[in-house]
C-alpha positions as CSV (number, residue, x, y, z in Angstrom):
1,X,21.5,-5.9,24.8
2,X,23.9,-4.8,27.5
3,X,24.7,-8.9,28.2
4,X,25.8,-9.3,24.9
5,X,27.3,-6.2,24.4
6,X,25.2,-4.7,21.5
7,X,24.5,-0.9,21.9
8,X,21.4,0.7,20.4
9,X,23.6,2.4,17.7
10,X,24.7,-0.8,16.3
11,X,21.3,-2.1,16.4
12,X,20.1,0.8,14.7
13,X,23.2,0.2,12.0
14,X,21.4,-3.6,11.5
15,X,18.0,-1.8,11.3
16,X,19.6,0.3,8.5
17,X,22.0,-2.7,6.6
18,X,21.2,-6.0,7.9
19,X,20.1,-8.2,5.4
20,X,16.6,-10.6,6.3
21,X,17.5,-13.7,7.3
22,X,14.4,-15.1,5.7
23,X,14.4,-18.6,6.9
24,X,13.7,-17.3,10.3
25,X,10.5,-14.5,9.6
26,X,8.0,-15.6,12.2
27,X,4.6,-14.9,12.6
28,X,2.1,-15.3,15.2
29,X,-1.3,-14.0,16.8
30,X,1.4,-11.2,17.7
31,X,2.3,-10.0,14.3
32,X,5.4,-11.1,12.2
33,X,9.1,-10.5,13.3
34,X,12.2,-10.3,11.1
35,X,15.7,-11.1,11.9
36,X,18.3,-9.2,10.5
37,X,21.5,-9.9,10.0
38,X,25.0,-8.5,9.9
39,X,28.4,-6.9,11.0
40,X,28.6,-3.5,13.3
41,X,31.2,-1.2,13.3
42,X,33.4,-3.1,15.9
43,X,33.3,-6.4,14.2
44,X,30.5,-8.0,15.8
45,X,28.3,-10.5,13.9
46,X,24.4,-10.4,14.8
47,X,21.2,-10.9,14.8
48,X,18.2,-8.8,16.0
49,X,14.4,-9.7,15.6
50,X,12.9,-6.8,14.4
51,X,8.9,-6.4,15.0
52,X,7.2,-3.5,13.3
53,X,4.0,-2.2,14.6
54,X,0.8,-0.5,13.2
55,X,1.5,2.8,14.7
56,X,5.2,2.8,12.4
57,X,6.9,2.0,15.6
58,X,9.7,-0.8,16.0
59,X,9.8,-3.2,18.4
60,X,13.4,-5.0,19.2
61,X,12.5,-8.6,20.1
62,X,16.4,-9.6,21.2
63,X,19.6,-9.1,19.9
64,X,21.7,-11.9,19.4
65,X,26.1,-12.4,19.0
66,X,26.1,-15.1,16.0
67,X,29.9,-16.0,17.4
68,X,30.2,-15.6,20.9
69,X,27.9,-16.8,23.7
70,X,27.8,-14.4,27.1
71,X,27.0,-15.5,30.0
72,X,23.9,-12.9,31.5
73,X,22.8,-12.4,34.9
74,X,20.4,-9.9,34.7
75,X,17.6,-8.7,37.0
């Protein structure tokens, strides 16, 4: 997230008013994922892979800038 500068509140703003990108649901021994889609407050255009869990938790798979590609060298 911090690579490609997406906080937790805007991913939480996605969570809330993304819309499912529904060509890209994937599921898998793991469970299904969703990506949703849209703007945050700053202007940013994403994606983040949503993965909900039995126990009502969510799980953020990755976070992705649909315009700009960061360069990332985390440890």
């Amino acid at each position: 997230m911090d690579c490609r500068h997406i906080d937790e509140g805007e991913v939480k703003e996605i969570l809330a008013g993304g819309q499912v990108n529904e060509s890209r649901i994937e599921t898998s021994s793991k469970g299904t994922s969703y990506p949703l889609e849209g703007t945050t407050h700053d202007g940013q255009k994403v994606r983040i892979v949503f993965a909900p869990k039995e126990n009502g938790k969510m799980i953020v798979v990755t976070v992705i800038d649909l315009e700009k590609e960061y360069e990332c060298e985390c440890d």
